[in-house]
C-alpha positions in Angstrom: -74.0 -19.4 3.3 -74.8 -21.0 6.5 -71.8 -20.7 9.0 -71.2 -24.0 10.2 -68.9 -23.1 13.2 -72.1 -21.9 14.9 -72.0 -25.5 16.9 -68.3 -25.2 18.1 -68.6 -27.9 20.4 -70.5 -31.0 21.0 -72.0 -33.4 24.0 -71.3 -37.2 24.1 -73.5 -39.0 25.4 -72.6 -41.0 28.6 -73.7 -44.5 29.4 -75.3 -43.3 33.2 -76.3 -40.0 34.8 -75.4 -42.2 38.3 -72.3 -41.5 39.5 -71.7 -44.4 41.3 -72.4 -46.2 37.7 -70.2 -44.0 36.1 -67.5 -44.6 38.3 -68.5 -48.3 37.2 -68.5 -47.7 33.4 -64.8 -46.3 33.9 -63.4 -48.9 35.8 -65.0 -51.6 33.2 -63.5 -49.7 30.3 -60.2 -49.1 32.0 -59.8 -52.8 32.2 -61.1 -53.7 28.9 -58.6 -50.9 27.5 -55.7 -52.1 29.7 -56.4 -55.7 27.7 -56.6 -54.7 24.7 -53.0 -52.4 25.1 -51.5 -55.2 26.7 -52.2 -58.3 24.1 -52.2 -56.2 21.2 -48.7 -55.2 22.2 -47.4 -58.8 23.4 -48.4 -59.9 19.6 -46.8 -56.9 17.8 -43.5 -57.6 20.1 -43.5 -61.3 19.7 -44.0 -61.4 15.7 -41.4 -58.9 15.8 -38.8 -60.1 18.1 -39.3 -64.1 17.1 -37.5 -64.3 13.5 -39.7 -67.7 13.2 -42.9 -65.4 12.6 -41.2 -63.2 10.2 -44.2 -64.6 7.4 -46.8 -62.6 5.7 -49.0 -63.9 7.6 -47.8 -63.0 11.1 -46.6 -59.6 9.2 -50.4 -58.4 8.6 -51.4 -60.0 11.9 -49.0 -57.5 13.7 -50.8 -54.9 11.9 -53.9 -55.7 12.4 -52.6 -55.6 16.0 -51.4 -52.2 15.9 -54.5 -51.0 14.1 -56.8 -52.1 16.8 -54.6 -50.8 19.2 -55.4 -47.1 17.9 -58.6 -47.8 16.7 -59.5 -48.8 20.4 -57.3 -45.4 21.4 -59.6 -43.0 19.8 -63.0 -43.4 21.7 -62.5 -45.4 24.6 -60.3 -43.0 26.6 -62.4 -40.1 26.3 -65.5 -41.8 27.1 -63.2 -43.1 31.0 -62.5 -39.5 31.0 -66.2 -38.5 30.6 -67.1 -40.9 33.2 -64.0 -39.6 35.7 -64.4 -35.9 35.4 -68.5 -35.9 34.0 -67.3 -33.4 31.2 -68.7 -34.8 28.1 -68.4 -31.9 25.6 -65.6 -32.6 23.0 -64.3 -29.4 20.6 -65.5 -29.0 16.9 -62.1 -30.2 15.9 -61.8 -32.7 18.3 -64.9 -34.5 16.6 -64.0 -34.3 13.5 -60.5 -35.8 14.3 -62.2 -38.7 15.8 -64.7 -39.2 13.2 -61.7 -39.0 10.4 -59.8 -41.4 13.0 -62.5 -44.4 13.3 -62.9 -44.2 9.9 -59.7 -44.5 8.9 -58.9 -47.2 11.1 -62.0 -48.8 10.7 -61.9 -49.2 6.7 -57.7 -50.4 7.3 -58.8 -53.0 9.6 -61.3 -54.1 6.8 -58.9 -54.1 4.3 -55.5 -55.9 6.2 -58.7 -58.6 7.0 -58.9 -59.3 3.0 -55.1 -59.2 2.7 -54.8 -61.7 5.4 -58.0 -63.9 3.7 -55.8 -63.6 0.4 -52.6 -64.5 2.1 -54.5 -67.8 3.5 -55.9 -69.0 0.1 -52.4 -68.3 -1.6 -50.5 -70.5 1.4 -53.3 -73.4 1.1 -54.2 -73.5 -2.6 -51.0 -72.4 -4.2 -48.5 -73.6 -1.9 -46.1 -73.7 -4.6 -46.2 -70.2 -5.6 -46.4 -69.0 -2.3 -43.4 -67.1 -1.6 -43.4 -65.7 -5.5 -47.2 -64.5 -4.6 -46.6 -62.7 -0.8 -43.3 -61.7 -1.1 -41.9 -58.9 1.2 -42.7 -56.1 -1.7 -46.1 -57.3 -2.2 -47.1 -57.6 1.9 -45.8 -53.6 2.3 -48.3 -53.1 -1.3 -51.0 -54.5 0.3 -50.5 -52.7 4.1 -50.2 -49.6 2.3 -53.0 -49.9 0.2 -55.0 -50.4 3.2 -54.1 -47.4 4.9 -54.5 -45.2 1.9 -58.1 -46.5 1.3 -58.7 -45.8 4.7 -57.7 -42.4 4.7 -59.4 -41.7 1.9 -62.4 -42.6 3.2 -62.0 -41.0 6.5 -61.5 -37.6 4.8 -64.5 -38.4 2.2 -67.1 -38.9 5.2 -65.4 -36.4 7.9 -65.3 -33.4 4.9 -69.1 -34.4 3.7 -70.1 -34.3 7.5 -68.7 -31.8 8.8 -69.7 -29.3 5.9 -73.1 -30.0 6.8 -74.2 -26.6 9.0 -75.0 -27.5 12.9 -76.8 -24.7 14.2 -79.1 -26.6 16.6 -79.1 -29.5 19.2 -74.9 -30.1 19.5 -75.4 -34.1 21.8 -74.3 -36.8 20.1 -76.3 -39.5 20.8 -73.2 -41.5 20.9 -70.1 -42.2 23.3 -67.9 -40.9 20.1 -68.7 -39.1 17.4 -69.6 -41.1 14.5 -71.6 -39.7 10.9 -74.8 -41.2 11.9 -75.6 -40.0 14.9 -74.1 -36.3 13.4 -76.4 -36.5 10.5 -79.5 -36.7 13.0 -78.4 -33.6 14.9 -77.5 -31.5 11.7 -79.8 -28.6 10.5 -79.1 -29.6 6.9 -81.6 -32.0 5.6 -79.8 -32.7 2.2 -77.2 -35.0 2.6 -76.4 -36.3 -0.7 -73.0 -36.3 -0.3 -72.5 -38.4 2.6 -75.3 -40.7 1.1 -72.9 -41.2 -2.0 -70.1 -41.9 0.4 -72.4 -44.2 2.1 -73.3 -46.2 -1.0 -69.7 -46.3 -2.2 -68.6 -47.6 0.7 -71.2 -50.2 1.1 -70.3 -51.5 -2.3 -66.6 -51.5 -1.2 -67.4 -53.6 2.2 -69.8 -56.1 0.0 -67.2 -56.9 -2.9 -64.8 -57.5 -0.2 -66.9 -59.6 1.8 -67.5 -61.5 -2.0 -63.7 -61.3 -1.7 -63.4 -63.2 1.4 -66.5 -65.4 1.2 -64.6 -66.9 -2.5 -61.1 -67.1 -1.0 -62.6 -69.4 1.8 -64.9 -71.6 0.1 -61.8 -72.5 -2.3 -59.3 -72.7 0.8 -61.9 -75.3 2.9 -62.4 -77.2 -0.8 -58.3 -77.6 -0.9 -58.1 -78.6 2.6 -60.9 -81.3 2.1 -58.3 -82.4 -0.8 -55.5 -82.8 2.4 -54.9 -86.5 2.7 -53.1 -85.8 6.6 -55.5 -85.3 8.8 -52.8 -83.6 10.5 -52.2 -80.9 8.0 -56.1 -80.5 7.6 -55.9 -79.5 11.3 -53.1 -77.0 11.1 -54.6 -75.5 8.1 -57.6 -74.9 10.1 -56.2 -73.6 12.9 -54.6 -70.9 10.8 -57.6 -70.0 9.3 -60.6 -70.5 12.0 -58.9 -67.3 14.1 -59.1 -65.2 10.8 -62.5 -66.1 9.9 -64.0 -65.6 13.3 -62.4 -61.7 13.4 -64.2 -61.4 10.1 -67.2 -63.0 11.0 -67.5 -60.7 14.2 -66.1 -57.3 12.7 -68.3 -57.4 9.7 -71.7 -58.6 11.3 -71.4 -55.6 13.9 -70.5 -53.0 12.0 -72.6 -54.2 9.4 -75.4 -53.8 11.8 -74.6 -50.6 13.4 -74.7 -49.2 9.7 -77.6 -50.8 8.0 -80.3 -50.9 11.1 -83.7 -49.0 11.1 -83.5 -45.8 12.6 -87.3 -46.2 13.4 -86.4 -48.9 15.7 -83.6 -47.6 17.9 -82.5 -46.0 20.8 -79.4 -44.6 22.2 -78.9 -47.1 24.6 -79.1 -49.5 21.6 -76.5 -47.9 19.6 -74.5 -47.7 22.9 -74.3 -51.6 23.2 -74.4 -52.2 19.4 -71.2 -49.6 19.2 -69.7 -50.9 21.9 -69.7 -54.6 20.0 -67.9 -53.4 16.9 -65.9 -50.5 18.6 -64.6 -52.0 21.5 -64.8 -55.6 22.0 -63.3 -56.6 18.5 -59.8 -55.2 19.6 -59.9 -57.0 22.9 -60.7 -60.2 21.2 -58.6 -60.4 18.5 -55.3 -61.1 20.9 -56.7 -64.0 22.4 -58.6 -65.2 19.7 -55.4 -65.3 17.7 -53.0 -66.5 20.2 -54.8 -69.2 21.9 -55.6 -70.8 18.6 -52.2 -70.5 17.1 -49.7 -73.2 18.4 -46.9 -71.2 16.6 -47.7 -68.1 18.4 -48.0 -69.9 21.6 -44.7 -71.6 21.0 -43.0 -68.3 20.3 -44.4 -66.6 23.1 -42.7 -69.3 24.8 -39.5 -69.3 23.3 -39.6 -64.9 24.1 -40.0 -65.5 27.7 -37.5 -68.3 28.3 -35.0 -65.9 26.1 -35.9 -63.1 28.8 -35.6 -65.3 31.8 -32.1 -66.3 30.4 -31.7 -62.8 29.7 -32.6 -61.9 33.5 -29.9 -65.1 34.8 -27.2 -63.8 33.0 -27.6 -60.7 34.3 -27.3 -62.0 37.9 -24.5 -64.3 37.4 -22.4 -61.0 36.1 -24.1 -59.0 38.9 -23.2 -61.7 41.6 -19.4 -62.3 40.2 -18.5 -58.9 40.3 -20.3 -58.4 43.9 
C-alpha cells in the first residue's frame, strides 16, 4: 500500500506574491477578525449576563455566537500569519485538524440554524405550547445534537481525505485546507468514499433547507393571521435576522460546494471562500443586534449596570481617600 505520509506538509495559497499587498491582506483580515471576536463576544456576554434573554431563542443565538467565533478562529489567523511571516506551509496534522475543524463547525452552525428556525415556528404558531415544546432539556437536546452531527461529519470527510495517498504536488489551492481543493492535489483518482460523504451530506443540507423553507412559510402564514400590526412587526423582526444568516450561509456555501470545476480559478475560490468562511461570522453580530430591539435594550441595560458598577466603585474609593 501507498504510504500516504509521503506529503508531510502542505502550501496554502496566499492571496498576493506583493509584499506590500500582503501586508494589506493582513491588516484587512486583522480587523475583520478583531470584529468578529469582539461582537461575537459582546452577544455571548450580554445573553448571558442579562437574565431577560435567558429564552431559547437567545440560548441558540449565543451559540451560534460562539460557533462562529471558532469557526472564524481556524483559518483566518493562519492565513494573517502567512501574510506577516510569508511562511505558508502548514504540517500534515495541522491540515487535517483544520479540515476536521471547519467541518465540524461548519455542519453545527447549520444545524443550531434549523434549531433556531424550529424555535421561531414553535413561538409564532404554537404560542401556547411554547415553553412545553423548547424547554431547557430540549434546547441542550438540540445544541448537542448539533455538535455531534458535526463531529461526525468532520471525522467522516477528514478520515476519507486524508487516507487518500498524496505523493505529488502538496499547494492547496486554498487559504485553508478544505476536501476540495485536497482532492485535486491527491495522486488517488478513486474517491468513492469522500463522494458518498459528499452525497450524504448534500441530502442532509437539502432536507434541512426543506426544514427551514416549511417552518417559514407556516410562521409568515400565522403572522399574516396577527390582527396587531404591532405584533406582526415584532414577529418579524425576530425572524428577518434569522432568515437573512440562512439565506447568506447556505447560498455561499452552497456555491462553493456545488460550482463547476471547469469554470474556476483559485482567485475565485479565494473570494467565494472568503464569503462563506469569513464574512458570515462578522455579520451575524450586527445583523442580529441591530435588528433586535431586545438585544439593543439589554445591551443597554449591561452598560448602564457597568457604569453604576464603575460609580460605586469611586464613591467607596473617594470616601476612604
Amino acid at each position: 500500500m501507498t504510504n500516504i505520509s509521503t506529503v508531510t506538509r502542505f502550501l496554502l495559497l496566499g492571496f498576493s506574491d506583493v509584499r506590500e499587498l500582503q501586508l494589506v491582506h493582513a491588516i484587512l483580515f486583522l480587523l475583520v477578525y478583531l470584529a468578529a471576536l469582539l461582537g461575537n463576544l459582546l452577544i455571548i456576554s450580554i445573553t448571558t449576563l442579562d437574565q431577560h434573554l435567558h429564552t431559547p431563542m437567545y440560548f441558540f443565538l449565543k451559540y451560534l455566537s460562539f460557533n462562529d467565533l471558532c469557526f472564524i478562529s481556524i483559518t483566518v489567523p493562519k492565513s494573517i500569519a502567512i501574510s506577516l511571516t510569508n511562511n505558508n506551509s502548514i504540517s500534515f496534522l495541522g491540515c487535517a485538524s483544520q479540515v476536521f475543524l471547519v467541518i465540524l463547525f461548519g455542519s453545527s452552525e447549520f444545524f443550531v440554524l434549523i434549531a433556531m428556525s424550529y424555535d421561531r415556528y414553535a413561538a409564532i404558531c404554537l404560542p401556547l405550547r411554547y415553553e412545553l415544546i423548547m424547554d431547557r432539556l430540549a434546547c441542550v437536546q438540540m445544541l448537542a445534537a448539533s455538535w455531534l452531527s458535526g463531529s461526525l461529519f468532520g471525522v467522516l470527510f477528514s478520515v476519507s481525505t486524508f487516507s487518500l495517498p498524496f505523493c505529488g504536488s502538496n499547494t492547496v489551492q486554498q487559504f485553508f485546507c478544505d476536501v476540495p481543493s485536497l482532492l485535486k492535489i491527491s495522486c488517488s483518482e478513486d474517491h468513492v468514499v469522500t463522494d458518498m460523504s459528499l452525497v450524504v451530506a448534500a441530502v442532509v443540507v437539502v432536507v434541512g433547507f426543506i426544514c427551514i423553507i416549511i417552518s417559514y412559510i407556516r410562521i409568515f402564514s400565522a403572522m399574516l393571521r396577527i390582527p396587531s400590526s404591532e405584533g406582526r412587526k415584532k414577529a418579524f423582526s425576530t425572524c428577518l435576522p434569522h432568515l437573512t444568516v440562512v439565506t447568506f450561509f447556505l447560498s455561499t456555501g452552497l456555491f462553493a460546494s456545488l460550482k463547476p470545476p471547469s469554470v474556476t480559478s483559485s482567485g475565485l475560490d479565494l473570494i467565494v471562500s472568503i464569503f462563506y468562511i469569513v464574512i458570515p461570522p462578522t455579520l451575524n453580530p450586527l445583523i442580529y443586534s441591530l435588528r433586535n430591539r431586545d438585544m439593543k435594550a439589554a445591551l443597554r441595560r449591561t452598560l448602564k449596570g457597568e457604569n453604576t458598577h464603575w460609580l460605586l466603585w469611586d464613591n467607596l474609593c473617594v470616601s476612604l481617600c
